[in-house]
C-alpha positions as CSV (number, residue, x, y, z in Angstrom):
1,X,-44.9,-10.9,-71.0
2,X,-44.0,-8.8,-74.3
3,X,-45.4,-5.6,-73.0
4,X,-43.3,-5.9,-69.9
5,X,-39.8,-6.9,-72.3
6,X,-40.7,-4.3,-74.5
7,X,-41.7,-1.3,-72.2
8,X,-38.2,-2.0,-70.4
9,X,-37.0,-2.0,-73.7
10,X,-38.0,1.5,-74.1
11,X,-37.3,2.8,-70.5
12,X,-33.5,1.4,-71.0
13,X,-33.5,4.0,-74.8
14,X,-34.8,6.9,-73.6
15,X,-33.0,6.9,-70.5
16,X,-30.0,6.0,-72.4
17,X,-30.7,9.0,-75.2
18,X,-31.0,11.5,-72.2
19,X,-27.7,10.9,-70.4
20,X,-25.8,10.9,-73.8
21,X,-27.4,14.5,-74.3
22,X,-26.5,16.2,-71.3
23,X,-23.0,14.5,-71.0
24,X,-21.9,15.7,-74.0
25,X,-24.2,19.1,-74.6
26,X,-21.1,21.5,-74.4
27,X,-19.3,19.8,-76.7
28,X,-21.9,18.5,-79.3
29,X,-23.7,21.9,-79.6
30,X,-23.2,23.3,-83.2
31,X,-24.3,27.1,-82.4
32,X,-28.0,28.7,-82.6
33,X,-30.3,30.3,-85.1
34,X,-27.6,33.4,-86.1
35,X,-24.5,31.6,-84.9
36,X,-21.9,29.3,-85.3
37,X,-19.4,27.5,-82.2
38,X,-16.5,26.1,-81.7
39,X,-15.9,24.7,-78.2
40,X,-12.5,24.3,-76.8
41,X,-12.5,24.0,-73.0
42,X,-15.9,24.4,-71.1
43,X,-16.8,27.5,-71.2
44,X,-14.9,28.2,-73.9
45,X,-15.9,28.4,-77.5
46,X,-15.3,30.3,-80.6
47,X,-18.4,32.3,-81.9
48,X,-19.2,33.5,-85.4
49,X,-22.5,35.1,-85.9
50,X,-24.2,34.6,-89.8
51,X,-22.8,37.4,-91.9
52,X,-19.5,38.1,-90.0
53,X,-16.0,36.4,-90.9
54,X,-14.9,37.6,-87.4
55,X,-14.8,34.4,-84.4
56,X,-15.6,35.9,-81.0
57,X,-15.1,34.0,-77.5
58,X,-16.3,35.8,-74.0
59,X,-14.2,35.8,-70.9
60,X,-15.5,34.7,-67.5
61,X,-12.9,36.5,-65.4
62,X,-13.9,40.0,-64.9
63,X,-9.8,41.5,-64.6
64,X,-10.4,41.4,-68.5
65,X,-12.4,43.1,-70.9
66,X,-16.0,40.5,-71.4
67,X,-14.7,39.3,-74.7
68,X,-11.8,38.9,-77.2
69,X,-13.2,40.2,-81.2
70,X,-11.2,39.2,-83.9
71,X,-9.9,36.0,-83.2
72,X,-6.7,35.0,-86.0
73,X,-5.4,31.8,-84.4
74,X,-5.9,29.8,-81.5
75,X,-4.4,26.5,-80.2
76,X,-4.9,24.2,-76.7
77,X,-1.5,23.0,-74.9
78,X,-2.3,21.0,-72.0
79,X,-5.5,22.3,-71.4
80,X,-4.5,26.3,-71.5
81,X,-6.1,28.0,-74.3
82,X,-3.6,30.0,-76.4
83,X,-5.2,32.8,-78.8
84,X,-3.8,35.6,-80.5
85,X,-6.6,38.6,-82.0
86,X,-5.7,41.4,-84.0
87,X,-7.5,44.9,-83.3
88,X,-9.3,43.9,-80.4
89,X,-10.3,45.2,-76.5
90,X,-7.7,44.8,-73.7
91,X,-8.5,46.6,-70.1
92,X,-11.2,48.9,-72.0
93,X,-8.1,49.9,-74.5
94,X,-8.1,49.5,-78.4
95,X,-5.2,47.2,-79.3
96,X,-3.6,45.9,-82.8
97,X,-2.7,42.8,-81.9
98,X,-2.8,40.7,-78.5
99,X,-1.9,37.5,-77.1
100,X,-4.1,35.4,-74.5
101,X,-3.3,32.9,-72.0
102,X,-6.7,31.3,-70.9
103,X,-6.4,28.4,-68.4
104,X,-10.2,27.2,-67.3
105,X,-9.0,24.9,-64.2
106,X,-7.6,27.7,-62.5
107,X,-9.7,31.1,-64.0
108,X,-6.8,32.5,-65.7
109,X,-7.4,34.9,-67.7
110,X,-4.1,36.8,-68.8
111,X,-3.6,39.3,-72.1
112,X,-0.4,40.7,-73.3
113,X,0.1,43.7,-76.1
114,X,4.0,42.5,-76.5
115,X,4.4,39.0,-77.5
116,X,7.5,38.2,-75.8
117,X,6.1,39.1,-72.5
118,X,3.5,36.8,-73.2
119,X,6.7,34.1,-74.3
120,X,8.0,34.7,-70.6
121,X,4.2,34.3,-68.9
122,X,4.0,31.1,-70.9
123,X,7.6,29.9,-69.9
124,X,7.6,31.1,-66.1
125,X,4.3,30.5,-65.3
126,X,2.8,27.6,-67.5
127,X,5.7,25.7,-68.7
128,X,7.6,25.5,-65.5
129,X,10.5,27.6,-66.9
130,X,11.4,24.9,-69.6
131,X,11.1,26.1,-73.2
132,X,8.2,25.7,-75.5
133,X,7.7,26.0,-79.5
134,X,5.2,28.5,-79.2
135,X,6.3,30.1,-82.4
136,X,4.9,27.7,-84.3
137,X,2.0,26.5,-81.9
138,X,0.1,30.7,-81.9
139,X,2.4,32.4,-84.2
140,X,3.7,35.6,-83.5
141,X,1.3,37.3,-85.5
């Protein structure tokens, strides 16, 4: 009668440990053997490989380059990703600075050399035309 209490026991914590793992993997993952992550929203994350001081993230979209380099600041408003990278890719083409709107739930991938256009993508498209203290949310670099 032991075995049996004590081999259910056992069944009941591994099965346990193995759907705590793979519900939480993308967010519990702390990086590899030459990187660092940060996640934000699935499959977004913040990468920093040993040696470098510079925080990469890839896009899934392909209307944008496959990554953003360079990453300066970075904040989540109701699950859109707002990031702003300085001397970075945008459409193949070197830019200074750059502004992204990344929204997961509907593959948005948008990037925007002039920061007030990316104000009025933001306010039109996102925030339903209301107004929305980005300034101090992003920064405008």
């Amino acid at each position: 009668m032991k075995l049996n209490k004590f081999g259910l026991l056992f069944f009941s914590t591994v099965l346990a440990c193995f759907s705590c793992q793979q519900r939480n993997n993308f967010e519990t993952t702390r990086g590899g053997y030459d990187y660092i992550r940060i996640p934000f929203l699935k499959p977004y994350e913040a990468v920093q490989l040993n040696g470098s001081k510079e925080w990469n993230m890839n896009l899934y979209n392909e209307s944008l380059t496959s990554s953003v380099s360079n990453i300066k600041k970075i904040n989540i408003v109701n699950n859109v990703i707002l990031l702003y990278s300085t001397k970075t890719l945008l459409n193949g083409t070197n830019a200074e600075k750059v502004w992204f709107i990344i929204i997961p739930s509907k593959k948005v991938e948008q990037g925007f050399v002039n920061y007030y256009e990316f104000l009025t993508f933001l306010h039109q498209r996102i925030n339903g035309g209301h107004r929305l203290r980005i300034d101090r949310r992003i920064g405008c670099g």
